[in-house]
C-alpha positions in Angstrom: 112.5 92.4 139.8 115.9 93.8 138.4 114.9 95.8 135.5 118.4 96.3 134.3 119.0 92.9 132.8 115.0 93.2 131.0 116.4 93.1 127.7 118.7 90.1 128.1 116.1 88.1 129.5 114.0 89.1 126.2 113.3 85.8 124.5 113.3 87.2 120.6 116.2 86.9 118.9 115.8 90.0 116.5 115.3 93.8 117.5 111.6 94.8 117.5 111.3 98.3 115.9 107.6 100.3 117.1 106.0 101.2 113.8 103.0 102.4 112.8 102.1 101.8 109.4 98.9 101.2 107.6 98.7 97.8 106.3 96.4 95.7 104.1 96.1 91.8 104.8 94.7 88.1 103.2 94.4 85.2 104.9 94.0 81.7 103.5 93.2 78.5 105.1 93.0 75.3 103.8 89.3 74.6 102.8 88.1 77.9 103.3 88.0 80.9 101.4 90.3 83.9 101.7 89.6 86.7 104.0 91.0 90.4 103.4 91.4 93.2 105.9 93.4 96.0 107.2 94.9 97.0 110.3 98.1 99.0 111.4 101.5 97.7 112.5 102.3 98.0 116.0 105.8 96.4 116.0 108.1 94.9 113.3 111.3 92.6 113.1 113.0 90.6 110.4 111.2 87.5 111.9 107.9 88.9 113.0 105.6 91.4 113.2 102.8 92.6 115.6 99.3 94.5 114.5 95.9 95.5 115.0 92.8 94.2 112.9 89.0 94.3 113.8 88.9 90.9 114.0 90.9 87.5 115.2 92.4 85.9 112.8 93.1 82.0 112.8 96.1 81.1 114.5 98.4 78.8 112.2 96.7 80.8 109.1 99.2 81.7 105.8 99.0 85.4 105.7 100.0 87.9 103.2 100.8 91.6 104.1 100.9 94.8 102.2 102.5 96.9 104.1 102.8 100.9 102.8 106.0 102.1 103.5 107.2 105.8 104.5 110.1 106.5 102.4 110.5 106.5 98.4 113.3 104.6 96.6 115.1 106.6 94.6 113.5 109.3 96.1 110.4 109.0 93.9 108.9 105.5 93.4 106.3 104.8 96.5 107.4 101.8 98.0 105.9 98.5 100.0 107.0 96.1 101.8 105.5 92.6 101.3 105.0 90.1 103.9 104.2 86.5 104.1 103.8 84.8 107.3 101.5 82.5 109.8 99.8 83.4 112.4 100.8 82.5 115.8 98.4 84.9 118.4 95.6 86.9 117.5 93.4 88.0 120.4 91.7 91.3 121.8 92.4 93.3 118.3 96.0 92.5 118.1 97.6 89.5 116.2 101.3 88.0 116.1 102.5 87.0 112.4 106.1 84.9 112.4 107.4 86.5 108.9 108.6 83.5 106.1 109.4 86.2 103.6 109.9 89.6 103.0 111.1 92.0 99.9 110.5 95.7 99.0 108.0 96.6 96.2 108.2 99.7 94.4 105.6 100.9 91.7 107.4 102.7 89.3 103.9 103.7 88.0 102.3 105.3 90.4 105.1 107.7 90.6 105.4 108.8 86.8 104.6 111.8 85.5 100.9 112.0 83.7 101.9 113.2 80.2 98.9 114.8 78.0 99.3 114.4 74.1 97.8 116.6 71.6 
């Protein structure tokens, strides 16, 4: 095999970027109730994201990711980034999510100043 041409034969279409973040997760199913967990990311993209959990989770499940994330906007406010998704592969402690949305977070709270008054 020519190992030159590996990332041309690559079948996604955006840039996979190895990071690993701690991450906090909820998945809902029709007619079941939600399930929580965490995990921590393995690989992200614009389109989809890889992970480890304890457990499978169900493929074609709507999940929602919390997802804490290392630098500060504005150089102060801690911020996340917030995923929503499906499930498309989730075997041997790792699981696949195809991302339908995606925005920053920041909590301007956690971040200000505890003030005592007399």
């Amino acid at each position: 095999m020519d190992f030159r041409n590996v990332r041309e034969m690559e079948r996604r279409v955006n840039r996979r970027y190895d990071l690993r973040l701690p991450l906090h997760y909820r998945v809902s199913q029709r007619g079941l109730p939600p399930r929580a967990g965490s995990g921590m990311s393995c690989d992200l993209s614009t389109s989809g994201i890889g992970f480890r959990c304890r457990r499978p989770l169900p493929v074609g499940a709507h999940i929602e990711m919390t997802i804490a994330w290392p630098a500060k906007y504005a150089e102060m406010y801690p911020m996340d980034l917030v995923i929503t998704g499906f499930v498309v592969r989730s075997d041997a402690g790792r699981t696949a999510v195809r991302v339908t949305s995606r925005k920053f977070r920041t909590d301007a709270l956690a971040a200000a100043p505890y003030r005592a008054s007399a």
